[in-house]
C-alpha positions as CSV (number, residue, x, y, z in Angstrom):
1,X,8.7,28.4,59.2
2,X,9.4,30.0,62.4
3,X,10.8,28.1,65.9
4,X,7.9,26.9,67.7
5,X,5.1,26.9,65.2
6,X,3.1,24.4,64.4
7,X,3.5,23.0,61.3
8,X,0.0,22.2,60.7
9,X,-2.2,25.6,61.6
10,X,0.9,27.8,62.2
11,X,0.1,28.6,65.3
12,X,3.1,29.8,67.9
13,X,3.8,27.7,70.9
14,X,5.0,29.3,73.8
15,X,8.5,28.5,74.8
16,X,7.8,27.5,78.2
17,X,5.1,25.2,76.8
18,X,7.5,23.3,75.0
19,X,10.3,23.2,77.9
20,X,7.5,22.0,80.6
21,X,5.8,19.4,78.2
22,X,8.4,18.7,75.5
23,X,7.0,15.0,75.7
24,X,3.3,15.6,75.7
25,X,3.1,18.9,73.5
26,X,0.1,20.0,72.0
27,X,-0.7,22.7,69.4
28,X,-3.1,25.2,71.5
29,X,-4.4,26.6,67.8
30,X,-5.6,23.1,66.3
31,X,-5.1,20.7,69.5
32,X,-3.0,18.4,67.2
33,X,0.1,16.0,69.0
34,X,3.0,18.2,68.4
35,X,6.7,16.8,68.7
36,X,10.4,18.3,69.1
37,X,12.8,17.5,66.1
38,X,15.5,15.9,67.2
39,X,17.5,17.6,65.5
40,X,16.9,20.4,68.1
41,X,16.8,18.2,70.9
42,X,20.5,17.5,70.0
43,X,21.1,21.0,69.0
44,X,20.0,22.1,72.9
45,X,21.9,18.8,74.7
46,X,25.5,19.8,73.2
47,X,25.3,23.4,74.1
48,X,24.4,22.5,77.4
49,X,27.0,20.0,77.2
50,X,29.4,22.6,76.1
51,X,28.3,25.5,78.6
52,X,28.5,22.2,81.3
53,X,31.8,21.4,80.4
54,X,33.3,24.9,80.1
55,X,31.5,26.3,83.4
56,X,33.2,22.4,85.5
57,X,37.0,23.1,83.6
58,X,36.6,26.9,85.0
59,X,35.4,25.9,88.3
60,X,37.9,23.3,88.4
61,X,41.2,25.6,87.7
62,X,39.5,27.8,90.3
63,X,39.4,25.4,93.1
64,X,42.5,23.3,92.0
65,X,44.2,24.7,95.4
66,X,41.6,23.5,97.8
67,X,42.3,20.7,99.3
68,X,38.9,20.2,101.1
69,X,35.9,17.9,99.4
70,X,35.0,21.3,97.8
71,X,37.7,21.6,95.8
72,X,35.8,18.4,93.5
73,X,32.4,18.1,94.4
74,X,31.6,22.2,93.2
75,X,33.0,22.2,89.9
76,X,30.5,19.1,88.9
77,X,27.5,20.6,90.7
78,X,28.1,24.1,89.0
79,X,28.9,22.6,86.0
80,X,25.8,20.3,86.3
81,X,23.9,23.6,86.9
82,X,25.0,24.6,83.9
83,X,23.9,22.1,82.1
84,X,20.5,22.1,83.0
85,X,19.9,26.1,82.8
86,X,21.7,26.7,79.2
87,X,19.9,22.9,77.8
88,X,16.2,24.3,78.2
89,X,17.5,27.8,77.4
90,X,18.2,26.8,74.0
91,X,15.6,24.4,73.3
92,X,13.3,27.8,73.9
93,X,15.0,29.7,71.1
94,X,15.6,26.7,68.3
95,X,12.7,24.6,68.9
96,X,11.4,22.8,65.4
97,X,8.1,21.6,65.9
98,X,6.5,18.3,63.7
99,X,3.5,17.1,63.4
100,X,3.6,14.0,66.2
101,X,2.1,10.6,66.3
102,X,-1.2,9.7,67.8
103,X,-0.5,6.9,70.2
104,X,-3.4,4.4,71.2
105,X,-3.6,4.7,75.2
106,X,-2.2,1.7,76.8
107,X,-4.5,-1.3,77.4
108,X,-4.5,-2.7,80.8
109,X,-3.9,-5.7,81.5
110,X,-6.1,-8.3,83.7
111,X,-4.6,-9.6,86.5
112,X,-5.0,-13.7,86.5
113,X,-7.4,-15.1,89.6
114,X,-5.7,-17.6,91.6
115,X,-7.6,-20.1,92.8
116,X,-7.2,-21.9,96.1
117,X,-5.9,-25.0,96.7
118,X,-7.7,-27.4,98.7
């Protein structure tokens, strides 16, 4: 079976369907709960991880010499950049889809009446 297909009607999912509502997918074919394996999930966090780390130990060599608050605050937002561009990258190209659970909506709760005191 293909990345992003549903396992149930084998229908393809678009890729930005599954990055925007990785939570709450859907199948658009059979209209089925779809979820992300987490294997994948994993798969996409440590090679954003990796291209994180990589991109902040680069950026950090670079600006090793400056002695101004940019020469630490840049290499963890580029490397936090990183991160979050190369994570849903990844999760685009190796996403397994499963079959996911139906929950029950959540119940709401009453609030107790207080009565007054006299």
């Amino acid at each position: 079976m293909a990345a992003r297909q549903c396992p149930n009607c084998m229908a393809l999912v678009a890729a930005t369907k599954i990055v925007a509502y990785s939570n709450d997918l859907v199948c658009p074919g059979c209209g089925r709960p779809l979820a992300i394996s987490g294997f994948s999930r994993n798969i996409s966090v440590f090679a954003g991880l990796a291209a994180g780390g990589l991109v902040w130990r680069t950026a950090a060599e670079h600006y090793a010499s400056s002695s101004a608050a940019a020469g630490w605050v840049l290499p963890i937002v580029l490397g936090y950049l990183a991160l979050s561009i190369v994570s849903p990258l990844v999760l685009m190209v190796a996403a397994d889809l499963r079959l996911g659970s139906v929950e029950a909506p959540p119940r709401e709760h009453s609030t107790a009446t207080s009565h007054s005191r006299h």
